[in-house]
PDB file as gemmi writes it, atoms N, CA and C in Angstrom:
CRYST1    1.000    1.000    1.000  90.00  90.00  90.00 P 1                      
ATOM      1  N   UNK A   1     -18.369 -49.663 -17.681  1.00  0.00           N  
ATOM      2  CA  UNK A   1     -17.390 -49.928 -16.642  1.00  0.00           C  
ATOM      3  C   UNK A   1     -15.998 -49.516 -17.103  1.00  0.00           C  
ATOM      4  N   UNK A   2     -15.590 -49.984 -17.689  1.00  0.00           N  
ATOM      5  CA  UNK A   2     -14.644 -49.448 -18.826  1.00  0.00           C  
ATOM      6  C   UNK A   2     -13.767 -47.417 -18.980  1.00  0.00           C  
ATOM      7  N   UNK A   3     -15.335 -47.330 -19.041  1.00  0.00           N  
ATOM      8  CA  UNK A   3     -15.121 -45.616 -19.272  1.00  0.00           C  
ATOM      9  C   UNK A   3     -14.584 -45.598 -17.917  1.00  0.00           C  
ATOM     10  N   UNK A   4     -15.642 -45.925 -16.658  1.00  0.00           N  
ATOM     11  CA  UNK A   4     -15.634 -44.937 -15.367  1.00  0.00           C  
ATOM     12  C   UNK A   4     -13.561 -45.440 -15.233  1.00  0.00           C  
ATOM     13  N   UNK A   5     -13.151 -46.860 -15.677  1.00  0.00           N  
ATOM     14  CA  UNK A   5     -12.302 -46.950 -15.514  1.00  0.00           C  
ATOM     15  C   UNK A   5     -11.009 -46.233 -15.718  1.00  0.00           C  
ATOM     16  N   UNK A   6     -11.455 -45.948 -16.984  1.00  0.00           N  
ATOM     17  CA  UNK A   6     -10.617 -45.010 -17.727  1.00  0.00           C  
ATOM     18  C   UNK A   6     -10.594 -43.332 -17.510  1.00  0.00           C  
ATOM     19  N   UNK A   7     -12.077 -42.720 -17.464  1.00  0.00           N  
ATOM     20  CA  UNK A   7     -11.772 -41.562 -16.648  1.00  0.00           C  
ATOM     21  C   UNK A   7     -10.887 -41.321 -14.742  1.00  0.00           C  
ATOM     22  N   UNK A   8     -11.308 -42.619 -14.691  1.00  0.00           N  
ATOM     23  CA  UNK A   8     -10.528 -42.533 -13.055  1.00  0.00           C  
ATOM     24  C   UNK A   8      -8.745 -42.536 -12.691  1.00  0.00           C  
ATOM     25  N   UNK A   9      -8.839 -43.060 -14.128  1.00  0.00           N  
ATOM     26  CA  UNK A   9      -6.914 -43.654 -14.015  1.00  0.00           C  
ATOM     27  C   UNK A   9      -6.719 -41.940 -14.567  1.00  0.00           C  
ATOM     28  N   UNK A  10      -7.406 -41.392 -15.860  1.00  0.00           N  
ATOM     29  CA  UNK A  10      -6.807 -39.927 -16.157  1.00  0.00           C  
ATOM     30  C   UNK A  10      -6.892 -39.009 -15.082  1.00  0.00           C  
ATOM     31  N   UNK A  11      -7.975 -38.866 -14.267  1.00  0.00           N  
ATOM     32  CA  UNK A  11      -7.987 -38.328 -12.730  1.00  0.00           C  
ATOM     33  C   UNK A  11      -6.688 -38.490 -12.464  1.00  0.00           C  
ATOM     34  N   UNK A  12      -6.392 -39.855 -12.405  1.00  0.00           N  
ATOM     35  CA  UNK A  12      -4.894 -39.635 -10.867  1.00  0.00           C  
ATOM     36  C   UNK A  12      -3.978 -39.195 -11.852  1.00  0.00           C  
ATOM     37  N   UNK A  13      -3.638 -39.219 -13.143  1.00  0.00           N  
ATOM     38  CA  UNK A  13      -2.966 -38.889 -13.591  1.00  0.00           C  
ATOM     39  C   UNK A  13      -2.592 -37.403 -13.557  1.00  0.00           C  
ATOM     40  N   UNK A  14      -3.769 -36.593 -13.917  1.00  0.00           N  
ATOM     41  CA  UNK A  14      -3.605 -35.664 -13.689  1.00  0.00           C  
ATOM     42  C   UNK A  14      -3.132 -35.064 -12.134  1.00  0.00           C  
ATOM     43  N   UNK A  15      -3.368 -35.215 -11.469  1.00  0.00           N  
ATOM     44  CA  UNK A  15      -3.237 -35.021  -9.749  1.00  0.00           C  
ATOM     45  C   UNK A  15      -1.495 -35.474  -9.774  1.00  0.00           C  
ATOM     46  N   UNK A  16      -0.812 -36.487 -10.107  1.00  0.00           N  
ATOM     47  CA  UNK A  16       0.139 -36.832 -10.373  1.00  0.00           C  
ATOM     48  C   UNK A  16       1.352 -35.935 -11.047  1.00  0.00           C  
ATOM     49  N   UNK A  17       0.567 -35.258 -12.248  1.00  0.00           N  
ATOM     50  CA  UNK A  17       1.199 -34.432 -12.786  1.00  0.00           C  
ATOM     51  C   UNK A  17       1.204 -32.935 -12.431  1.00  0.00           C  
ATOM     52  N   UNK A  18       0.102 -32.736 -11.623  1.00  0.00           N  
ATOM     53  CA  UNK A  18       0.205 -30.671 -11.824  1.00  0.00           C  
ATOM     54  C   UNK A  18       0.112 -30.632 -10.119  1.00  0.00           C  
ATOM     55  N   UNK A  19       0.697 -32.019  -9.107  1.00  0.00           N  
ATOM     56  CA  UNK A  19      -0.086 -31.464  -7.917  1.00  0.00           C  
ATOM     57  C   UNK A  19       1.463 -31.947  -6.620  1.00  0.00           C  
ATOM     58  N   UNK A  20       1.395 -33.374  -6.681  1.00  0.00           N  
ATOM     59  CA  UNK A  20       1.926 -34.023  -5.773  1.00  0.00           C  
ATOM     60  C   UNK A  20       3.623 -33.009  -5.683  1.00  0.00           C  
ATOM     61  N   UNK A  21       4.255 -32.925  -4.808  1.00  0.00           N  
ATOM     62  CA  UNK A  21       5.069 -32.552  -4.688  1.00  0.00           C  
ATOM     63  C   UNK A  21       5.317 -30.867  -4.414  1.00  0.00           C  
ATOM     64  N   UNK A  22       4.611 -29.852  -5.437  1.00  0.00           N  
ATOM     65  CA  UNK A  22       4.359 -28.604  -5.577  1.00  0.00           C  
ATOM     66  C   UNK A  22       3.120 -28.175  -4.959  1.00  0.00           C  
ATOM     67  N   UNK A  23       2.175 -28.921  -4.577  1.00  0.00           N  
ATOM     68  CA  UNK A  23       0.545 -28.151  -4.857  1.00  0.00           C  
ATOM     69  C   UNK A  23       0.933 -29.362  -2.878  1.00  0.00           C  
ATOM     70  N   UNK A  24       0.363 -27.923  -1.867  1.00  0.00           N  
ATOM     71  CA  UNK A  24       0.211 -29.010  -0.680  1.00  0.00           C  
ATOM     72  C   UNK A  24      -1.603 -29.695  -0.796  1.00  0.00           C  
ATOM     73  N   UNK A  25      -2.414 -29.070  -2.032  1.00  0.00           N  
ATOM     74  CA  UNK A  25      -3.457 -29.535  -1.847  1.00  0.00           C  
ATOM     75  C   UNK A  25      -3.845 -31.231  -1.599  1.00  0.00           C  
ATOM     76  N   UNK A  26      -2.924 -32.208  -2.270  1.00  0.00           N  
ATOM     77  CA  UNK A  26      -2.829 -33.324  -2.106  1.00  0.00           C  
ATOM     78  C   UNK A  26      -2.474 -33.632  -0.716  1.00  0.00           C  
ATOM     79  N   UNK A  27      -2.657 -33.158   0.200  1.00  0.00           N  
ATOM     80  CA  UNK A  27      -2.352 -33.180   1.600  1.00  0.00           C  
ATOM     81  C   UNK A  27      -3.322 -32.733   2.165  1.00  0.00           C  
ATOM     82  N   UNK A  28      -4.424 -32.129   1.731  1.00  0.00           N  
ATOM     83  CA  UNK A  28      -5.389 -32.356   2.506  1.00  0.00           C  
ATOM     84  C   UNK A  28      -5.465 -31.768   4.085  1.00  0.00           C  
ATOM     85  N   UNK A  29      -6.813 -31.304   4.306  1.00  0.00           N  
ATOM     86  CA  UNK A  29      -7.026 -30.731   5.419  1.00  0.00           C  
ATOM     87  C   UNK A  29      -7.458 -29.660   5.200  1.00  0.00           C  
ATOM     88  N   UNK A  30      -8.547 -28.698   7.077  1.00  0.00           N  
ATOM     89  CA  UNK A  30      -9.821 -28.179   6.571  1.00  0.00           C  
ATOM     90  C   UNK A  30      -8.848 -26.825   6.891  1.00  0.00           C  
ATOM     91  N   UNK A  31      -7.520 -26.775   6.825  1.00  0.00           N  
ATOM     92  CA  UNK A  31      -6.995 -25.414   6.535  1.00  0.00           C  
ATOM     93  C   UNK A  31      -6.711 -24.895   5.174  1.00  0.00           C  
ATOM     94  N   UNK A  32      -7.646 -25.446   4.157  1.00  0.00           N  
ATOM     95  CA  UNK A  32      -7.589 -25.119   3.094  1.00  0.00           C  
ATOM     96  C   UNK A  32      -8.087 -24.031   2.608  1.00  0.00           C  
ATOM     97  N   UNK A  33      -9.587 -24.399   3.683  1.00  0.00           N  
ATOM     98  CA  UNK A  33     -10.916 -22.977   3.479  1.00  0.00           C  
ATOM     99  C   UNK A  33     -10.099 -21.985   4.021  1.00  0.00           C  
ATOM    100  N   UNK A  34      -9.136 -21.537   4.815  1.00  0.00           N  
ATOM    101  CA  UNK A  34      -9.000 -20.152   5.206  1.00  0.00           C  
ATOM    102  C   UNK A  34      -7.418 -19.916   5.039  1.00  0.00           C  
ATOM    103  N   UNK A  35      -6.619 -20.389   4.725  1.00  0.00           N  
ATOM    104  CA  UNK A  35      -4.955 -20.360   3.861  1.00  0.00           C  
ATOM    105  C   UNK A  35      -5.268 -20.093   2.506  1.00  0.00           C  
ATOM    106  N   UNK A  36      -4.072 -19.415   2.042  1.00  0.00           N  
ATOM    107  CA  UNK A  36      -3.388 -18.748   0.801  1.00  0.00           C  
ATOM    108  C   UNK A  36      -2.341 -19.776   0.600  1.00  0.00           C  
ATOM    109  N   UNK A  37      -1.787 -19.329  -0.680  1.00  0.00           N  
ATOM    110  CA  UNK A  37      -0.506 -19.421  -1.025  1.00  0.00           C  
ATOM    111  C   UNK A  37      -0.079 -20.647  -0.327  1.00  0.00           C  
ATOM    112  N   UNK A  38      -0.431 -21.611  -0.885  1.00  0.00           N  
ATOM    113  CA  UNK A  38       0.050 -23.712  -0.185  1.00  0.00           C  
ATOM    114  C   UNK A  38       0.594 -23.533  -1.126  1.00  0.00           C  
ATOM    115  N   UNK A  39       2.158 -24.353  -0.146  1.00  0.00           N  
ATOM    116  CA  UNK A  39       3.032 -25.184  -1.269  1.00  0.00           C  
ATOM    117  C   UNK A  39       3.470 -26.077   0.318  1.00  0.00           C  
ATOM    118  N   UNK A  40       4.340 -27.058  -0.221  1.00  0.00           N  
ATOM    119  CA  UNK A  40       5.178 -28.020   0.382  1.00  0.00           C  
ATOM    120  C   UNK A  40       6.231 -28.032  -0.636  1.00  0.00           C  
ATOM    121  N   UNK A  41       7.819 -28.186   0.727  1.00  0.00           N  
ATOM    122  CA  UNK A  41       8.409 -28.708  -0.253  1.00  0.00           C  
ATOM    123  C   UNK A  41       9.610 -29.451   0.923  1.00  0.00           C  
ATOM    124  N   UNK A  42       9.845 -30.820   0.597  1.00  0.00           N  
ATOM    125  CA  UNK A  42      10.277 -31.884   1.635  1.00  0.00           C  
ATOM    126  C   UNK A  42      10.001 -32.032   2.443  1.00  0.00           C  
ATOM    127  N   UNK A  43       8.340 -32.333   2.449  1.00  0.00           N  
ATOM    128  CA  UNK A  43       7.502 -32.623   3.520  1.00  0.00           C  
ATOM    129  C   UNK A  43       7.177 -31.629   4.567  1.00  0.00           C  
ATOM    130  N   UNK A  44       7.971 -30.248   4.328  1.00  0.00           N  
ATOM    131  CA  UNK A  44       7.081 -29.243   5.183  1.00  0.00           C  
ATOM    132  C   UNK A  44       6.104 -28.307   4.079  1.00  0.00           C  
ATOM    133  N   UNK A  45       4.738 -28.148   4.864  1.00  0.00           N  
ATOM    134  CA  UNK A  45       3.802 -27.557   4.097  1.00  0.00           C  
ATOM    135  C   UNK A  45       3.490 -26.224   4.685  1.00  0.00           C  
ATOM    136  N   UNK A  46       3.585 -25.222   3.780  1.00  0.00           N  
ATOM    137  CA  UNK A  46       4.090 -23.766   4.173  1.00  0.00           C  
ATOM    138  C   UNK A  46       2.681 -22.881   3.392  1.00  0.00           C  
ATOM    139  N   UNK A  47       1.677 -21.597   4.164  1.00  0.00           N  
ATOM    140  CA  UNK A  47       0.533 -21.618   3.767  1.00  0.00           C  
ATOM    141  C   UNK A  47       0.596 -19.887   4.547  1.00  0.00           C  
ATOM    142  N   UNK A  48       0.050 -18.872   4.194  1.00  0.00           N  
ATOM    143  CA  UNK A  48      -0.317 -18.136   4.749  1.00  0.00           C  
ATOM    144  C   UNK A  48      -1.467 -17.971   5.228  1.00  0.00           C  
ATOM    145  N   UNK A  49      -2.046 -17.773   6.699  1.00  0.00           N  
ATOM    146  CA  UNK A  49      -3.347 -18.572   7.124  1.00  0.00           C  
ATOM    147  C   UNK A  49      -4.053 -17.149   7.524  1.00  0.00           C  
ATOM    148  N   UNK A  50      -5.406 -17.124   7.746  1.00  0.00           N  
ATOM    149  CA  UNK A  50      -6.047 -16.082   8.188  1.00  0.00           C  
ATOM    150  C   UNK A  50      -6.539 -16.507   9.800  1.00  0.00           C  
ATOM    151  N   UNK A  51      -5.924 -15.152  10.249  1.00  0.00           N  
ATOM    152  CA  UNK A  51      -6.021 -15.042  12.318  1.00  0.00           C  
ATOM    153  C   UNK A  51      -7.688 -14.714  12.571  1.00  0.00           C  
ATOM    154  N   UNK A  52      -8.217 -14.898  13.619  1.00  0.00           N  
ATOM    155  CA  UNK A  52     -10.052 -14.524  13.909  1.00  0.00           C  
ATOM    156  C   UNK A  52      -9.554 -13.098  13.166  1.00  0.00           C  
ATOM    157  N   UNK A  53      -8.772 -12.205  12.938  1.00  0.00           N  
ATOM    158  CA  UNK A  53      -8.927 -10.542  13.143  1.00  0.00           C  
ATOM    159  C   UNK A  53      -8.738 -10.462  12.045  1.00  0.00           C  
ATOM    160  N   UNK A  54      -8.816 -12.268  10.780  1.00  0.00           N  
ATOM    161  CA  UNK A  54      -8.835 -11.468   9.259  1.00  0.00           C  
ATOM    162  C   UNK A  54      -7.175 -11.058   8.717  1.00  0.00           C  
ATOM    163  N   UNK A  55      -5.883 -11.088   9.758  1.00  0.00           N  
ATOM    164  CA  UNK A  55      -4.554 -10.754   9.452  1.00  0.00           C  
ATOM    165  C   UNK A  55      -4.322 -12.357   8.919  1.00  0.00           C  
ATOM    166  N   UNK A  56      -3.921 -12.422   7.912  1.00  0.00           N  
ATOM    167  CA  UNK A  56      -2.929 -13.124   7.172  1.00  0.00           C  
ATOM    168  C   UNK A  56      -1.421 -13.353   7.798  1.00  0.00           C  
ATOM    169  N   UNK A  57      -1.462 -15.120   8.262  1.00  0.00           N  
ATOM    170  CA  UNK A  57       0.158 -15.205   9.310  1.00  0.00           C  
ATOM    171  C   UNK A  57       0.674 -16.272   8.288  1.00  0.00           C  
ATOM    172  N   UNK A  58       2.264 -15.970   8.213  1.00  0.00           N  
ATOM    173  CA  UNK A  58       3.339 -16.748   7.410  1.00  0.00           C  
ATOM    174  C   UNK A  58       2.942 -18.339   8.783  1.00  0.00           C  
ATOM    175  N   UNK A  59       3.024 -19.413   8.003  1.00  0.00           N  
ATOM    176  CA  UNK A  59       3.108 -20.810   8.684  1.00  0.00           C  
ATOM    177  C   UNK A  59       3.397 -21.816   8.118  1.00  0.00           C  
ATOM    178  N   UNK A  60       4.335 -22.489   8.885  1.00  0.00           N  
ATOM    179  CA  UNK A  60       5.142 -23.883   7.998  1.00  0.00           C  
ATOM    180  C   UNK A  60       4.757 -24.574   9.299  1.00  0.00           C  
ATOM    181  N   UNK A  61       4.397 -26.228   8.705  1.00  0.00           N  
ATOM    182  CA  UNK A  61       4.388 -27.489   9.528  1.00  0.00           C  
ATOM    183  C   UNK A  61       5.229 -28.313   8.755  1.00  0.00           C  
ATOM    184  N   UNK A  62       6.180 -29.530   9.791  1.00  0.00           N  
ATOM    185  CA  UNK A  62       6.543 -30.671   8.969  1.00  0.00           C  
ATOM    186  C   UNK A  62       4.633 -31.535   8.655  1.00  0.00           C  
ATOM    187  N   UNK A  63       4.583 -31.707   7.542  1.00  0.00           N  
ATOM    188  CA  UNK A  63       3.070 -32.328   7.515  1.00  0.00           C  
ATOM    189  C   UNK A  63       3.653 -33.978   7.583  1.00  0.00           C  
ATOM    190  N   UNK A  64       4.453 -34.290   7.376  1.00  0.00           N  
ATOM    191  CA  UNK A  64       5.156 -35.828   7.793  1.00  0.00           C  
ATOM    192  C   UNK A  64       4.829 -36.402   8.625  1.00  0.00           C  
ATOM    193  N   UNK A  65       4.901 -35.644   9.655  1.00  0.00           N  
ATOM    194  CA  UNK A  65       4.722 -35.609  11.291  1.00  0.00           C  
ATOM    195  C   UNK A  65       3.289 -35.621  11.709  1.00  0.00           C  
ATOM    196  N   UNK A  66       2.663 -35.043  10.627  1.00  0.00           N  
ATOM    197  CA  UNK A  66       0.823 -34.861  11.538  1.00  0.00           C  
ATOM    198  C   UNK A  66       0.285 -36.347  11.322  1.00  0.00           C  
ATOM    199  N   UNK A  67      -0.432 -36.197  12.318  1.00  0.00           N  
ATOM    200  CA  UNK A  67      -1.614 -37.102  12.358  1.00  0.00           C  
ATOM    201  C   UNK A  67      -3.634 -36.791  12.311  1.00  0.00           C  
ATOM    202  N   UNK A  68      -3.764 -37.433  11.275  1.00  0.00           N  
ATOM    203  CA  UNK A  68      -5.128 -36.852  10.958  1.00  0.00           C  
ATOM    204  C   UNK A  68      -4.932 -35.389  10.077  1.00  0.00           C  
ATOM    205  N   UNK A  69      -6.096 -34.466  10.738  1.00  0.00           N  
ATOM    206  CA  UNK A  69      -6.386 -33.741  10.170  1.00  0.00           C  
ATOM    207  C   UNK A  69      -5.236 -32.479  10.438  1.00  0.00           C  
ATOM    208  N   UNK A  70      -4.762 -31.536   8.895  1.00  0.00           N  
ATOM    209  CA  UNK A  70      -4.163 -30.195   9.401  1.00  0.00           C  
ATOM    210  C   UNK A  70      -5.284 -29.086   9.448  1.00  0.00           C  
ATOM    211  N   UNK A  71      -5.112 -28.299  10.090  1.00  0.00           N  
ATOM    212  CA  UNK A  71      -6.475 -27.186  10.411  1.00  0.00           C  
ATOM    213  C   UNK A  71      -5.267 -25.571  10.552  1.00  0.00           C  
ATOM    214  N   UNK A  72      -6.430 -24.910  10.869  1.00  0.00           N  
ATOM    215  CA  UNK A  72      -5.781 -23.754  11.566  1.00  0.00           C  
ATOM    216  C   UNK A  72      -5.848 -23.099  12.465  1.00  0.00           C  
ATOM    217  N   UNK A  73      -5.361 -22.693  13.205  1.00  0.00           N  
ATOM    218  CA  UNK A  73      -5.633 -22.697  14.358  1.00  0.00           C  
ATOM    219  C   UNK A  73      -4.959 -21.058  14.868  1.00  0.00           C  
ATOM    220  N   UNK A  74      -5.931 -20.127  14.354  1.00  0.00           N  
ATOM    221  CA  UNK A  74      -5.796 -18.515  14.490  1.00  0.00           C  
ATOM    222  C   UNK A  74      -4.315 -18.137  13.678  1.00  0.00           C  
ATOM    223  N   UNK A  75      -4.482 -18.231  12.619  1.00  0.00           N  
ATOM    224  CA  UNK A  75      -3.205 -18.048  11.493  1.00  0.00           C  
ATOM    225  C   UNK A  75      -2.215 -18.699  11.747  1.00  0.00           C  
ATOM    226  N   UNK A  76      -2.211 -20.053  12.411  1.00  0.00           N  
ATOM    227  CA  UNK A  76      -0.887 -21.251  12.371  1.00  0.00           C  
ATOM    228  C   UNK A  76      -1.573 -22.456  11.846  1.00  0.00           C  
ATOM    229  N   UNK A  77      -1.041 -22.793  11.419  1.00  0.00           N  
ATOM    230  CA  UNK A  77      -0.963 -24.253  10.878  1.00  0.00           C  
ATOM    231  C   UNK A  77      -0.962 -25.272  11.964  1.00  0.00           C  
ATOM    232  N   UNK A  78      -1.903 -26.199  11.856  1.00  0.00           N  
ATOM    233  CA  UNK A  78      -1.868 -27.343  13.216  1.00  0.00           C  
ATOM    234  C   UNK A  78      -2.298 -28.476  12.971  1.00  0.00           C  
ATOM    235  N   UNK A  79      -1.722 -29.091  13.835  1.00  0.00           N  
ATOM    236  CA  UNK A  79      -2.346 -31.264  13.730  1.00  0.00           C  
ATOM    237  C   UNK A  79      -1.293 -31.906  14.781  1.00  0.00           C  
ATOM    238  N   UNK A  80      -2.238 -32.257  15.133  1.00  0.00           N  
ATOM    239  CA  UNK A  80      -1.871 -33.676  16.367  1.00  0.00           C  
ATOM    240  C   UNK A  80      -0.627 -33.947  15.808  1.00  0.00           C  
ATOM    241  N   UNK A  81       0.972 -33.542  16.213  1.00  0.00           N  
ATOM    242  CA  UNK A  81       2.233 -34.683  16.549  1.00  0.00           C  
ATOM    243  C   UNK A  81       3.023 -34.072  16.033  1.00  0.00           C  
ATOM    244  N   UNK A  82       2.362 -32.443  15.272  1.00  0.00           N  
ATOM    245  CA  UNK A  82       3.884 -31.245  15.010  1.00  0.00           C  
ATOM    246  C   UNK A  82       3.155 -29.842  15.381  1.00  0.00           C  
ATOM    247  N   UNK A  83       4.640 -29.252  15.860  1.00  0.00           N  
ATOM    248  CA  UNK A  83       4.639 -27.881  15.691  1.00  0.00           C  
ATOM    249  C   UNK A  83       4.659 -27.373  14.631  1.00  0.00           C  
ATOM    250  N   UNK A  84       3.801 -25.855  14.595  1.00  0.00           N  
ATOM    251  CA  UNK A  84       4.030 -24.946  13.595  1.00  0.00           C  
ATOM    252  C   UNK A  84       5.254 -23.859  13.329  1.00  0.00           C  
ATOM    253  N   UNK A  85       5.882 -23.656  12.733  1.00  0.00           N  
ATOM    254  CA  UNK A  85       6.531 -22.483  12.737  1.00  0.00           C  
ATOM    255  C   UNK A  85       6.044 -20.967  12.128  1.00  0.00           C  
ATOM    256  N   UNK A  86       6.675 -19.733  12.556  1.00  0.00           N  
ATOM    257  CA  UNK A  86       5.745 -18.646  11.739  1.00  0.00           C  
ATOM    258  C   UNK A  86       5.092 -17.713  13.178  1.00  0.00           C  
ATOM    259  N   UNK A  87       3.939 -17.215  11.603  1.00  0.00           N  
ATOM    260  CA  UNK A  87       2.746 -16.247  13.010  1.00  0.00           C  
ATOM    261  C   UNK A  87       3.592 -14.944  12.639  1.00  0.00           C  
ATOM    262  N   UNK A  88       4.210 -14.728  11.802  1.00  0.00           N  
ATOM    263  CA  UNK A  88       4.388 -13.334  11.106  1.00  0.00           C  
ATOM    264  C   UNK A  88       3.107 -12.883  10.338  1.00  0.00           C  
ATOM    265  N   UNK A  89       2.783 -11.842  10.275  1.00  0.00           N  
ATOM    266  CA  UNK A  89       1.593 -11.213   9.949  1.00  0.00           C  
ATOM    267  C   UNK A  89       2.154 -10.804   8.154  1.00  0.00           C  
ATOM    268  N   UNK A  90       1.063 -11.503   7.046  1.00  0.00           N  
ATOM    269  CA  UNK A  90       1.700 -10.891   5.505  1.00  0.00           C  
ATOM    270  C   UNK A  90       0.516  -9.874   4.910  1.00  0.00           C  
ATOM    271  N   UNK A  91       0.034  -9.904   5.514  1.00  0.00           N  
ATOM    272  CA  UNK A  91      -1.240  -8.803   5.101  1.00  0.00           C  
ATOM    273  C   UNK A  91      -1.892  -8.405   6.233  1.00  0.00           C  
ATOM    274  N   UNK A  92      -2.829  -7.306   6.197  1.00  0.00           N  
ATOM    275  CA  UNK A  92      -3.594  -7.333   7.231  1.00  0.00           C  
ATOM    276  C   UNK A  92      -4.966  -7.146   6.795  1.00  0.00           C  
ATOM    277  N   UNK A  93      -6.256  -7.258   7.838  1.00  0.00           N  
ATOM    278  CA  UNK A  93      -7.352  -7.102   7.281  1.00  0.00           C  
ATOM    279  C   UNK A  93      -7.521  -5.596   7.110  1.00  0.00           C  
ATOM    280  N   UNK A  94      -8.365  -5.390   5.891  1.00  0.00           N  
ATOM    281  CA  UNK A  94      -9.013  -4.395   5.382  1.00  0.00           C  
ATOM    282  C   UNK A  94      -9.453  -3.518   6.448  1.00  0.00           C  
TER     283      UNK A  94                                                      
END                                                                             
């Protein structure tokens, strides 16, 4: 009991140290599988997302503001209770 205790506290530790603040992965959501390049920084979380056509779009949300889940929603960033900003194209598909 002990151990699991002790590996669990170094878990958050780590997450604590290389994530919260810099890494939007601690924020969570299923726009993870198809975004690039996550960061946040003062609560807006900024991601280059892939459109159905495979183009890569610049997108910032306040994530403060969402509720539930962030997703994507054809290279923007989305969730119930904010707008996205963006939908500039940074790559295109092959």
């Amino acid at each position: 009991m002990r151990n699991i205790f002790l590996m669990t506290a170094a878990a958050a530790t780590a997450v604590v140290s290389f994530g919260i603040g810099t890494s939007a992965y601690a924020q969570g959501g299923s726009y993870q599988g198809s975004c690039r390049n996550i960061q946040t920084s003062n609560g807006v979380l900024s991601a280059e997302c892939a459109d159905t056509q495979g183009n890569y779009r610049q997108s910032a949300i306040n994530s403060s503001q969402c509720r539930g889940d962030i997703g994507n929603s054809n290279g923007m960033l989305a969730c119930n209770g904010a707008a996205a900003t963006g939908g500039n194209i940074v790559s295109s598909a092959d």
